[in-house]
C-alpha positions as YAML, in Angstrom:
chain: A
units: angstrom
residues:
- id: 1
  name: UNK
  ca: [-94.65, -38.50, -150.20]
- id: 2
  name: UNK
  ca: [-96.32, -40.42, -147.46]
- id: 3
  name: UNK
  ca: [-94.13, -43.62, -146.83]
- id: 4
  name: UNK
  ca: [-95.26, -44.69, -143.17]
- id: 5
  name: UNK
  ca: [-99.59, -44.70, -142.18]
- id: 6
  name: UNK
  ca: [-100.45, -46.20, -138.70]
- id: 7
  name: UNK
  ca: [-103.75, -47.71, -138.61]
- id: 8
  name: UNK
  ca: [-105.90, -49.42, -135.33]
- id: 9
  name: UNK
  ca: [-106.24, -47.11, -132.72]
- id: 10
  name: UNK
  ca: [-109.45, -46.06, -130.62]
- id: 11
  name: UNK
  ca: [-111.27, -45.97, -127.76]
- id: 12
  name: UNK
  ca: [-111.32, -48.87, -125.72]
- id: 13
  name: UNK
  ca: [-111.97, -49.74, -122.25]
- id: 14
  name: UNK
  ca: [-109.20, -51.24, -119.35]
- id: 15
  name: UNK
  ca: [-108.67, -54.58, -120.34]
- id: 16
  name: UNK
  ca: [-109.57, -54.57, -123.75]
- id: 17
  name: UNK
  ca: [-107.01, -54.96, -126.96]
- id: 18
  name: UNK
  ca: [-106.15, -53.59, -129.69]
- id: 19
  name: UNK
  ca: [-103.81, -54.26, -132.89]
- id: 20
  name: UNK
  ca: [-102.05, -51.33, -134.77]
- id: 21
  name: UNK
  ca: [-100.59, -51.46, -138.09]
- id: 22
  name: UNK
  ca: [-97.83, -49.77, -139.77]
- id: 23
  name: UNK
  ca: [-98.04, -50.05, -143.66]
- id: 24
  name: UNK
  ca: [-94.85, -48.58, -145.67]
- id: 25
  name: UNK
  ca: [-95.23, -47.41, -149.11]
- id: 26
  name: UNK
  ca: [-93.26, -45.74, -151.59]
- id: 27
  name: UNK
  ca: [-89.26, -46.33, -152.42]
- id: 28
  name: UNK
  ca: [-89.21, -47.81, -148.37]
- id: 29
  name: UNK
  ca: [-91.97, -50.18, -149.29]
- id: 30
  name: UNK
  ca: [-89.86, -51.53, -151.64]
- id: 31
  name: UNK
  ca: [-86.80, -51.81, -149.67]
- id: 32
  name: UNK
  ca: [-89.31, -52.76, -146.56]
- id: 33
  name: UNK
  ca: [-87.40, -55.90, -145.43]
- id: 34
  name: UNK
  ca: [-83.94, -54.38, -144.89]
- id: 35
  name: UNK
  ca: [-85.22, -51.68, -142.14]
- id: 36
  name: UNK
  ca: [-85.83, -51.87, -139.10]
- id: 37
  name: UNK
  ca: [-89.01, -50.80, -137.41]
- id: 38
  name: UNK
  ca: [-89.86, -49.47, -133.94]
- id: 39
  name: UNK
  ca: [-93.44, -48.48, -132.32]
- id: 40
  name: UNK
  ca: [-93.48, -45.27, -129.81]
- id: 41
  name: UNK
  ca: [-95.69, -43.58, -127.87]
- id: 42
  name: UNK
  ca: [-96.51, -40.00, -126.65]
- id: 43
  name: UNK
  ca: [-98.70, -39.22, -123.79]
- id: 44
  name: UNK
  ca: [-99.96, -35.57, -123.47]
- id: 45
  name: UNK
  ca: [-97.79, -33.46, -121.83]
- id: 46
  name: UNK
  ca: [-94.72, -36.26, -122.10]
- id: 47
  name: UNK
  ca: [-92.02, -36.86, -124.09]
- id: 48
  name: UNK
  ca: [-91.86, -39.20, -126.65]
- id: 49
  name: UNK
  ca: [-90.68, -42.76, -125.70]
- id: 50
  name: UNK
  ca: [-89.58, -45.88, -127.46]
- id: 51
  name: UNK
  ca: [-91.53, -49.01, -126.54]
- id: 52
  name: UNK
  ca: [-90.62, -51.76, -128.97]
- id: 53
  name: UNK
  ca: [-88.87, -52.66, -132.08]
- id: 54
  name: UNK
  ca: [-88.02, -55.35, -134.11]
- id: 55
  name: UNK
  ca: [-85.09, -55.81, -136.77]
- id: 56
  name: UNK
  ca: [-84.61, -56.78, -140.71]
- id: 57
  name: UNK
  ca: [-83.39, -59.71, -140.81]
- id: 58
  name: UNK
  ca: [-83.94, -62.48, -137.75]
- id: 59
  name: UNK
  ca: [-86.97, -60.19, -136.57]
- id: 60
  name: UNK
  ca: [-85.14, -60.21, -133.28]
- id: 61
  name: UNK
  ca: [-87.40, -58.15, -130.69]
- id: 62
  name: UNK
  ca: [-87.58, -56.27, -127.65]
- id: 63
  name: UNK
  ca: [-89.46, -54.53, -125.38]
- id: 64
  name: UNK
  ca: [-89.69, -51.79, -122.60]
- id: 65
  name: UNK
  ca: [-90.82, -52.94, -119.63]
- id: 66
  name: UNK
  ca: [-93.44, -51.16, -119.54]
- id: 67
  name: UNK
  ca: [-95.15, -53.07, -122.00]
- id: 68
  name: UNK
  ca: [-93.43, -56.32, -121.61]
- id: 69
  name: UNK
  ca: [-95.73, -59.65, -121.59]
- id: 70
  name: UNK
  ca: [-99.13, -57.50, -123.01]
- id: 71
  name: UNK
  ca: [-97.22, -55.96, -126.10]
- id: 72
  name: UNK
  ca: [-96.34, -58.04, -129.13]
- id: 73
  name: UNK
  ca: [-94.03, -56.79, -132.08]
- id: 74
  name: UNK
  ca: [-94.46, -58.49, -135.28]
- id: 75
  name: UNK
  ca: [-94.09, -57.84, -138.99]
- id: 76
  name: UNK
  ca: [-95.04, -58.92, -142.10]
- id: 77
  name: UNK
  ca: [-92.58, -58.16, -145.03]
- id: 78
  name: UNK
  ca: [-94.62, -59.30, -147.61]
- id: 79
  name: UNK
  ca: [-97.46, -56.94, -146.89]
- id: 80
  name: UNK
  ca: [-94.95, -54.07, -146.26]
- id: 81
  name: UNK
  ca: [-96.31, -53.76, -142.48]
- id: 82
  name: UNK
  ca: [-95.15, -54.12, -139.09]
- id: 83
  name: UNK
  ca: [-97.71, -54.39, -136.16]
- id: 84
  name: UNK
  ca: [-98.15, -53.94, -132.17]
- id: 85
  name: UNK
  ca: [-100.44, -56.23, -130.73]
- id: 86
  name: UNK
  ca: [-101.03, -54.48, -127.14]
- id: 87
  name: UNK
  ca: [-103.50, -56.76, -124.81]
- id: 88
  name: UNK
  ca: [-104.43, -55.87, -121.16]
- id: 89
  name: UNK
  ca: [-104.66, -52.31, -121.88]
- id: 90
  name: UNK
  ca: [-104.40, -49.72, -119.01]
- id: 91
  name: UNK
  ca: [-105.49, -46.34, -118.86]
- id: 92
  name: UNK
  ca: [-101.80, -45.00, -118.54]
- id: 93
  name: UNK
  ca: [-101.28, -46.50, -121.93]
- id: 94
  name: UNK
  ca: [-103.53, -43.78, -123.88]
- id: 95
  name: UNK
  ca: [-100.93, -41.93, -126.45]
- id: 96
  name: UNK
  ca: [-100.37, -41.31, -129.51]
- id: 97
  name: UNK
  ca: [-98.31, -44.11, -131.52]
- id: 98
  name: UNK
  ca: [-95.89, -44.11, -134.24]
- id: 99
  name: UNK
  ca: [-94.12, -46.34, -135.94]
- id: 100
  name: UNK
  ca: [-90.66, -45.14, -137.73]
- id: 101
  name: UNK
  ca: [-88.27, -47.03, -139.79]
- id: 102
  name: UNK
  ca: [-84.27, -47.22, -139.31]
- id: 103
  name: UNK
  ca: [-81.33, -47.61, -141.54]
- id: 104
  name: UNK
  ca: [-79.47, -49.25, -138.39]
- id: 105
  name: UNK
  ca: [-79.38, -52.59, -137.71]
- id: 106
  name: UNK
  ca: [-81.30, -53.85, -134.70]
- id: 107
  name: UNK
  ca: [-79.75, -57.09, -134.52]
- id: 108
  name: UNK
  ca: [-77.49, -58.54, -131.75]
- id: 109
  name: UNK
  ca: [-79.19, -56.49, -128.95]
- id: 110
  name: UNK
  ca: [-79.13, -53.03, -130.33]
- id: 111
  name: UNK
  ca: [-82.93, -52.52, -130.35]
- id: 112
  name: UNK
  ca: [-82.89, -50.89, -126.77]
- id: 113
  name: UNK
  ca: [-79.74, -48.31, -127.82]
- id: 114
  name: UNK
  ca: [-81.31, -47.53, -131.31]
- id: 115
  name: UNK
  ca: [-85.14, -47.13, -129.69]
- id: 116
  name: UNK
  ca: [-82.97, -44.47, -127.17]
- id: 117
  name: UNK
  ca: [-82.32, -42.38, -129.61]
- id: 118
  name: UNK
  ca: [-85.48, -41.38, -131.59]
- id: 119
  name: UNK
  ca: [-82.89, -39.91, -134.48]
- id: 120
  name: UNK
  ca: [-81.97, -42.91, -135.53]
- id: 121
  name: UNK
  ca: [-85.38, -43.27, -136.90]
- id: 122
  name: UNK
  ca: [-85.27, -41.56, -140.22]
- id: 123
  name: UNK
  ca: [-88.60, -42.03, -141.04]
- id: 124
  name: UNK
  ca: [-92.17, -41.69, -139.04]
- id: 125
  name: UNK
  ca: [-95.87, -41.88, -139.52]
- id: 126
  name: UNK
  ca: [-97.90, -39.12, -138.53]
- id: 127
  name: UNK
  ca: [-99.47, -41.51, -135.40]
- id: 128
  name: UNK
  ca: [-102.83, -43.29, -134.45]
- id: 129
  name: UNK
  ca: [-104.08, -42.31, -131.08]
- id: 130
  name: UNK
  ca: [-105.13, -44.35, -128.74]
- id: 131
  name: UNK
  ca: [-107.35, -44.01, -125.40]
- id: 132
  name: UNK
  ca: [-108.14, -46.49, -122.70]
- id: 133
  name: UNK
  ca: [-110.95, -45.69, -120.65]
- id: 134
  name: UNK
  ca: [-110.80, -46.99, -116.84]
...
């Protein structure tokens, strides 16, 4: 039962942007508005990382910096979907990205110690990749 499908990534060139979706489906489409969501990345030969998430609730956000100031977290409940709008892209941005949903609550700060621990993400899409040319 497919619940998470990442959509929006590609070939692009330094510079360019790009907006990936995350559309939930299934008994966690339903229930979409109480989790909260995180994007990730995984570079070949690297481990996966945690660059952003955003809670239920207040939609309170954060970022690595890594991506700070050209990545945007946003979601839209009503269409069951959470997105990462990544601008200035660089070449050392090309990964694979997923999107995963979490039982714990992201609010008051939390995002950074939740987005440590990829476990606490019960539930992943299978990833879009994405390649920046230089």
């Amino acid at each position: 039962q497919v619940q998470l499908v990442e959509s929006g990534g590609g070939l692009v060139q330094a510079g360019d942007s790009l907006r990936l979706s995350c559309t939930a489906s299934g008994r966690l489409g339903r229930l979409f508005s109480s989790y909260g969501m995180g994007w990730f990345r995984q570079a070949p030969g690297k481990e996966r990382e945690g660059i952003a998430c955003i809670s239920a609730g207040d939609h309170s956000t954060y970022w690595r910096d890594s991506v700070k100031a050209r990545f945007t977290i946003s979601r839209g409940d009503f269409r069951n979907t959470v997105y990462l709008q990544m601008n200035t892209l660089k070449p050392e941005d090309t990964a694979v990205y997923y999107c995963a949903a979490t039982n714990f609550d992201l609010r008051g700060g939390f995002c950074p110690t939740v987005l440590d621990t990829l476990s606490g993400f019960g539930t992943w899409g299978q990833g879009t990749q994405v390649t920046v040319s230089s």
